[in-house]
Structures are given as C-alpha cells and as structure tokens.
N, CA, C and O atoms as CSV, one atom per row, in Angstrom:
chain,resi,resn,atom,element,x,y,z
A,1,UNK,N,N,-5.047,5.287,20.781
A,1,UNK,CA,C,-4.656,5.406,19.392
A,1,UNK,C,C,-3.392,6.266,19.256
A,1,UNK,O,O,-2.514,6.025,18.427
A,2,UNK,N,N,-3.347,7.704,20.484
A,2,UNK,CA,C,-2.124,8.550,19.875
A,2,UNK,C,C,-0.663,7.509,20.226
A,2,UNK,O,O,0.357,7.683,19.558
A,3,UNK,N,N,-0.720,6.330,21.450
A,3,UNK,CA,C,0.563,5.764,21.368
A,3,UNK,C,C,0.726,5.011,19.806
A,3,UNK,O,O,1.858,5.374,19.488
A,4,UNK,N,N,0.331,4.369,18.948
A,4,UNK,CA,C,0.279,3.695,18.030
A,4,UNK,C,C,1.154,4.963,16.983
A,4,UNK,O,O,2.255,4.606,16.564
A,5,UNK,N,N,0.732,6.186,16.644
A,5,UNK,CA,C,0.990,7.186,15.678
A,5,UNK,C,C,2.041,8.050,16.532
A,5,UNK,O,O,1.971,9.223,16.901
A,6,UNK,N,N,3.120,7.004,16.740
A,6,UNK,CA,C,4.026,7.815,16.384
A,6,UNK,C,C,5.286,7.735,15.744
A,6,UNK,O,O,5.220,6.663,15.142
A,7,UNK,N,N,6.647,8.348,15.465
A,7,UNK,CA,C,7.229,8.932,14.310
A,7,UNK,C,C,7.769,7.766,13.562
A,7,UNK,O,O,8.175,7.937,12.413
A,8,UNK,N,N,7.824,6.035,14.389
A,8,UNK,CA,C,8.245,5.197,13.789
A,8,UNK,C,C,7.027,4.074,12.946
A,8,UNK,O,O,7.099,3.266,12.020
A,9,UNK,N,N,5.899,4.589,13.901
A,9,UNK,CA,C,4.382,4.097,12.308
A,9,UNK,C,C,4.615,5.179,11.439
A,9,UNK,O,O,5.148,4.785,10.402
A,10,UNK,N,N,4.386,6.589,11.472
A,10,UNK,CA,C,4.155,7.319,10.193
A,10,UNK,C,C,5.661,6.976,9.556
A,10,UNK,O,O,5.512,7.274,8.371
A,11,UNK,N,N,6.567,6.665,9.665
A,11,UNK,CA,C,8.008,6.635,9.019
A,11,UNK,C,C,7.354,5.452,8.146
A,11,UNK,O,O,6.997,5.403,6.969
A,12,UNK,N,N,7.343,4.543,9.171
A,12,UNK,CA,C,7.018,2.815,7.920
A,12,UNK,C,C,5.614,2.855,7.423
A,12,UNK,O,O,5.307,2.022,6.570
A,13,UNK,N,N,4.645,3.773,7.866
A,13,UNK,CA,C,3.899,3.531,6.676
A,13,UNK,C,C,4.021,4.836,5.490
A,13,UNK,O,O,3.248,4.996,4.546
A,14,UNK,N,N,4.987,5.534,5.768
A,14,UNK,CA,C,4.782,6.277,4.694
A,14,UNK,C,C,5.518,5.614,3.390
A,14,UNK,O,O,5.153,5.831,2.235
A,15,UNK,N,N,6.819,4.612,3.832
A,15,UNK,CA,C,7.305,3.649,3.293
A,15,UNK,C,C,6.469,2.565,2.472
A,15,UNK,O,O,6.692,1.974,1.415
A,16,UNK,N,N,5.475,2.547,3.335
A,16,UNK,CA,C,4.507,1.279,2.190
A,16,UNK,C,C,3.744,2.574,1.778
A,16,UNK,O,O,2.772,1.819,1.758
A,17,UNK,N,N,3.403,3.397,1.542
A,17,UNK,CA,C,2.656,4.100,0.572
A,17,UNK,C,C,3.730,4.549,-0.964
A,17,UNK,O,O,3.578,4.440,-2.181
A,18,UNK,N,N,4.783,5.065,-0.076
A,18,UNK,CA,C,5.683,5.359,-1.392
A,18,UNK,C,C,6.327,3.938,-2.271
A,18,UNK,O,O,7.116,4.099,-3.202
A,19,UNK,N,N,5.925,2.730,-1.882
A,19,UNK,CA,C,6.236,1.422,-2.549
A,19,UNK,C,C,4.995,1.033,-3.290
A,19,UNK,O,O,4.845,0.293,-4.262
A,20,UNK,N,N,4.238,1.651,-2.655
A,20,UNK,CA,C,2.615,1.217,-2.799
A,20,UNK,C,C,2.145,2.106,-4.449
A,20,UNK,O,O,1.365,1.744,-5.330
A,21,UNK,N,N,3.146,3.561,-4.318
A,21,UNK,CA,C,2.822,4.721,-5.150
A,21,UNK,C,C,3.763,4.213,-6.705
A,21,UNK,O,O,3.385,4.467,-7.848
A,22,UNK,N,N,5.245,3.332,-6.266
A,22,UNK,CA,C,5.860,3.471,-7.498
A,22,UNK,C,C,5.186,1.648,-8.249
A,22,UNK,O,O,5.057,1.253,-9.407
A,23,UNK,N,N,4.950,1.076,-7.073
A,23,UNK,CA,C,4.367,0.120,-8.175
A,23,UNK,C,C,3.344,0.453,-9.044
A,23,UNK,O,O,3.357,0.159,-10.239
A,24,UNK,N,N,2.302,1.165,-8.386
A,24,UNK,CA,C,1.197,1.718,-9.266
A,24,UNK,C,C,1.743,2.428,-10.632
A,24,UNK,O,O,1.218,2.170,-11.715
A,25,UNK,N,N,2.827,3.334,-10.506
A,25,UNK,CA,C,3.642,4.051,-11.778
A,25,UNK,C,C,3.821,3.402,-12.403
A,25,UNK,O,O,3.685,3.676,-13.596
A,26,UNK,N,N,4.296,1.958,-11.936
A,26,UNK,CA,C,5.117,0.887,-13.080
A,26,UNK,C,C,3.999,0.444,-13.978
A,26,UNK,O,O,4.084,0.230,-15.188
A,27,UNK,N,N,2.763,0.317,-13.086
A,27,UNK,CA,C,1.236,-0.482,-13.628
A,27,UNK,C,C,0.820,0.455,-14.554
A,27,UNK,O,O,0.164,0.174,-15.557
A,28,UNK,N,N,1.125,1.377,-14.293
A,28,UNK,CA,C,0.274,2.528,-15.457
A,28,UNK,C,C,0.806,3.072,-16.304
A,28,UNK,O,O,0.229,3.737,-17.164
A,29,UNK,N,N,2.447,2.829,-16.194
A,29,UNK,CA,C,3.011,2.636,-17.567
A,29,UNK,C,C,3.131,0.911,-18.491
A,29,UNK,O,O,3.833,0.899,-19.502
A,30,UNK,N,N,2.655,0.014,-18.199
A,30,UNK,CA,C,2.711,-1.078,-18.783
A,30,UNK,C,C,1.449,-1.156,-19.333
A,30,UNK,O,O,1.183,-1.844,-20.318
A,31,UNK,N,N,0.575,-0.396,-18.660
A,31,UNK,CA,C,-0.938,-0.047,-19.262
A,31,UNK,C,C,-0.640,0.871,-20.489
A,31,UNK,O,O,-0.566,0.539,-21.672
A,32,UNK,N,N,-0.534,1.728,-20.098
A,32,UNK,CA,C,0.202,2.849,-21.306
A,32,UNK,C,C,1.192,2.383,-22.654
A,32,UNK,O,O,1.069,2.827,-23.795
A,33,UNK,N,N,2.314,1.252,-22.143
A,33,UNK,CA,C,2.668,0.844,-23.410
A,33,UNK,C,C,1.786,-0.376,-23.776
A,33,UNK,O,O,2.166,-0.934,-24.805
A,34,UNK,N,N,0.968,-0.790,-23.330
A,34,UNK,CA,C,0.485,-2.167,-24.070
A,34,UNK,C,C,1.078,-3.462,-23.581
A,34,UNK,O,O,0.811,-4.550,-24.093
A,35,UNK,N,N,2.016,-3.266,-22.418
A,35,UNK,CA,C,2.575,-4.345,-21.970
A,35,UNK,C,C,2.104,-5.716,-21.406
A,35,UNK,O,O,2.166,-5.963,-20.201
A,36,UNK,N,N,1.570,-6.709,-22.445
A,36,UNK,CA,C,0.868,-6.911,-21.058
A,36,UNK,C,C,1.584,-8.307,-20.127
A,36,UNK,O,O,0.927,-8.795,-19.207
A,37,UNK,N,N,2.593,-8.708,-20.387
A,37,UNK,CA,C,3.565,-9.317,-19.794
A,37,UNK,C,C,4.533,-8.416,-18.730
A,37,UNK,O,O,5.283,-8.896,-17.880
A,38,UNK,N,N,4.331,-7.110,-18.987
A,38,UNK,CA,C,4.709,-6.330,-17.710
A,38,UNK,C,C,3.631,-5.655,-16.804
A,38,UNK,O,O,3.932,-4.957,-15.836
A,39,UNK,N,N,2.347,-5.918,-17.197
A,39,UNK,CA,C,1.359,-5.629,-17.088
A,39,UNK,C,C,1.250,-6.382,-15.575
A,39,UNK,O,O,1.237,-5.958,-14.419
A,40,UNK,N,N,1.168,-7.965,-16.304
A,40,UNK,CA,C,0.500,-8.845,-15.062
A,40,UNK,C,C,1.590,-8.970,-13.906
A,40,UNK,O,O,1.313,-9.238,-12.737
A,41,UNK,N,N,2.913,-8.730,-14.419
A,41,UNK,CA,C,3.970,-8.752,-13.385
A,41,UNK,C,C,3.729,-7.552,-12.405
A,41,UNK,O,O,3.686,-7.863,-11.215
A,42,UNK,N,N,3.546,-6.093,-12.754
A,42,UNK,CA,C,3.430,-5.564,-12.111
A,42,UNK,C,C,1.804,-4.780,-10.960
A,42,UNK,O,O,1.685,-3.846,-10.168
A,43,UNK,N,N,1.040,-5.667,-11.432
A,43,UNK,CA,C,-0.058,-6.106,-11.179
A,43,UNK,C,C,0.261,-7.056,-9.528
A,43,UNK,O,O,0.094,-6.869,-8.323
A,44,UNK,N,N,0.687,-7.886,-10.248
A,44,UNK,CA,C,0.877,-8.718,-9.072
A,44,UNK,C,C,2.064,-7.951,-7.692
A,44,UNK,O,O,2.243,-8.439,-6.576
A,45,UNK,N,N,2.493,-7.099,-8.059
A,45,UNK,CA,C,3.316,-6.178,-7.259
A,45,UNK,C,C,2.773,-5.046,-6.777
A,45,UNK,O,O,3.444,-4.548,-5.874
A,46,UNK,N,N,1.660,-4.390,-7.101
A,46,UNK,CA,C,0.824,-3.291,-6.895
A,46,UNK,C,C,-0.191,-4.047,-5.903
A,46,UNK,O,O,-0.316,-3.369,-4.883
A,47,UNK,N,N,-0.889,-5.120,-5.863
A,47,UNK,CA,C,-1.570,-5.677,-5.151
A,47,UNK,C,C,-0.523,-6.323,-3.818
A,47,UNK,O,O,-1.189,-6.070,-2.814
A,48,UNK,N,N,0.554,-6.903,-3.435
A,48,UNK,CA,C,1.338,-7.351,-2.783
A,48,UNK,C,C,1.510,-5.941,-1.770
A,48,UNK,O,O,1.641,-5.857,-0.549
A,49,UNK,N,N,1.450,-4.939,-2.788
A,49,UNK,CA,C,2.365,-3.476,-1.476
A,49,UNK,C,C,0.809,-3.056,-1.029
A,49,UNK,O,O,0.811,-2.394,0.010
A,50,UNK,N,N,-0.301,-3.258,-1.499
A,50,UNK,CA,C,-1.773,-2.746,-0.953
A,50,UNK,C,C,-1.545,-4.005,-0.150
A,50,UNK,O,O,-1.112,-3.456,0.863
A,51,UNK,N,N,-1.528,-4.934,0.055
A,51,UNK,CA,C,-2.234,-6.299,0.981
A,51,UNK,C,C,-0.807,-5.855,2.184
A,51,UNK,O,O,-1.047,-6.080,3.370
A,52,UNK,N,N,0.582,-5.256,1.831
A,52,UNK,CA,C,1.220,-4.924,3.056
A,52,UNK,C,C,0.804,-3.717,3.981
A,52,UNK,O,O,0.937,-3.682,5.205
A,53,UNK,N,N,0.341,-2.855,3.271
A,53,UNK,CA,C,-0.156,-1.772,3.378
A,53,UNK,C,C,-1.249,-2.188,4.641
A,53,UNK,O,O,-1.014,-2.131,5.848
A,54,UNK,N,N,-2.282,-2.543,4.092
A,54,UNK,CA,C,-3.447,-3.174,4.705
A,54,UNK,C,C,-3.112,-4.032,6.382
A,54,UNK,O,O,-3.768,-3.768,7.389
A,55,UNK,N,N,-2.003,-5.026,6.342
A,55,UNK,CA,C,-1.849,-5.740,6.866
A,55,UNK,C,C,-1.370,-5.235,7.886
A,55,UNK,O,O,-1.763,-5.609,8.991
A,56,UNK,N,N,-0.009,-3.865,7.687
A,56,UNK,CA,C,0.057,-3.270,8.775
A,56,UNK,C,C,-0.579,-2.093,9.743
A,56,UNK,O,O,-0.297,-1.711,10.879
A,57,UNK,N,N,-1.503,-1.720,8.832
A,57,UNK,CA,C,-3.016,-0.770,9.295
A,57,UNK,C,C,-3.254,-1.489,10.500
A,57,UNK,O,O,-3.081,-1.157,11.673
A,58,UNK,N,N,-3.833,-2.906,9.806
A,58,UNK,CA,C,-4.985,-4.112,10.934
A,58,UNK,C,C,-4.337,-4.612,12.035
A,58,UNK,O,O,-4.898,-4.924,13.086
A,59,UNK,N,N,-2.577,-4.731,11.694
A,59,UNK,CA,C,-1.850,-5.130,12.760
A,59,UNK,C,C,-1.651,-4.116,14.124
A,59,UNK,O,O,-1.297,-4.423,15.262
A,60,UNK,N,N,-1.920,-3.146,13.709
A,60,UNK,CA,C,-2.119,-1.887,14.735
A,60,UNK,C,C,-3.171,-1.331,14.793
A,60,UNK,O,O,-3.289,-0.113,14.929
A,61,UNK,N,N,-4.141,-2.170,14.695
A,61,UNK,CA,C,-5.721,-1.609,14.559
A,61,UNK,C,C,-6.362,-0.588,14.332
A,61,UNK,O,O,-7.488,-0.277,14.719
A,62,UNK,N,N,-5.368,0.162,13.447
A,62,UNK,CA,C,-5.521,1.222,13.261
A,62,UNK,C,C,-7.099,1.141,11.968
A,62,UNK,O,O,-8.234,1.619,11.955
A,63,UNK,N,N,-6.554,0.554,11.362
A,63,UNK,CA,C,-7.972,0.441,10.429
A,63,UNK,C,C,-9.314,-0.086,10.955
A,63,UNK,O,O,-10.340,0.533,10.671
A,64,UNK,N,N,-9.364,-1.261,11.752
A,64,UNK,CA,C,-10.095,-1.537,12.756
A,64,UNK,C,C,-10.736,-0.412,13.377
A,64,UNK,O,O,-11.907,-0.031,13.409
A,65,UNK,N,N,-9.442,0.108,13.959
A,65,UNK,CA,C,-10.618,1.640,14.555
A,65,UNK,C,C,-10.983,2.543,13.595
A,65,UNK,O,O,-11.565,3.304,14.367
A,66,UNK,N,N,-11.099,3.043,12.578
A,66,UNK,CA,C,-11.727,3.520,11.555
A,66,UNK,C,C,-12.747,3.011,11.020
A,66,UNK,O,O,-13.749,3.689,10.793
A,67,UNK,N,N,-12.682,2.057,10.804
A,67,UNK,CA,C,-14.315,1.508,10.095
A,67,UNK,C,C,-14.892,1.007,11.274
A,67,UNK,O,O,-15.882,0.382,10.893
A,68,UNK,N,N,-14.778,0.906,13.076
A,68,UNK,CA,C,-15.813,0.977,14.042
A,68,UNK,C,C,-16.225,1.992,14.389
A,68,UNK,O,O,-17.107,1.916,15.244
A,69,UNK,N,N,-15.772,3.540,13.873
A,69,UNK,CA,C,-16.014,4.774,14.100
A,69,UNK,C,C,-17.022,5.279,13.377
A,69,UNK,O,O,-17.503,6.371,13.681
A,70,UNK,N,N,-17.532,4.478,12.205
A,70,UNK,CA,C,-18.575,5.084,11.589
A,70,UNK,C,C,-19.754,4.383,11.838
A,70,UNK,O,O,-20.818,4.778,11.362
C-alpha cells in the first residue's frame, strides 16, 4: 500500500477532492437560491467528481483495501 501513497496520488487526489469540494459549493448555493435549473446542472457535476473520486480510489485499490480491512 505505502508504494501506491505517494506525493503524486496524494497531489491528484487531493485535486479530485478540491473539485469534488467546489462542486458541492455550487450545489449548495443553487439549493440556497432556489435554483433549480442550476440545481440539476450542478447536481449532475457533484456526482461526476464523487464517481472520479471513487474510480481513482478502486483503480489503486486503495478503497478495495479499506473495506477488506474491516
């Protein structure tokens, strides 16, 4: 696992978290104004950066080895 974590995974995934963090901002201000035509747009963009997110966890099995650890 320590070859997998190092400075060029934590670099790109801290990258999909901080993409992962401003779509969510966008979602919870379109919630906040009532948007809901910016709502579903950014909906569909908050779910896209979680499913990249996800995808590159599993691609480095990194998540894999977390949920066989318990």
């Amino acid at each position: 696992m320590q070859e997998v974590l190092d400075d060029g995974f934590l670099r790109r995934y801290r990258e999909l978290l901080d993409a992962e963090d401003a779509a969510f901002d966008e979602l919870e201000l379109a919630v906040e104004e009532g948007d809901r035509e910016h709502y579903e747009l950014d909906l569909g963009v908050w779910k896209e950066s979680v499913e990249r997110r996800v995808a590159f966890l599993e691609r480095y099995e990194v998540l894999k080895s977390a949920v066989s650890t318990r």
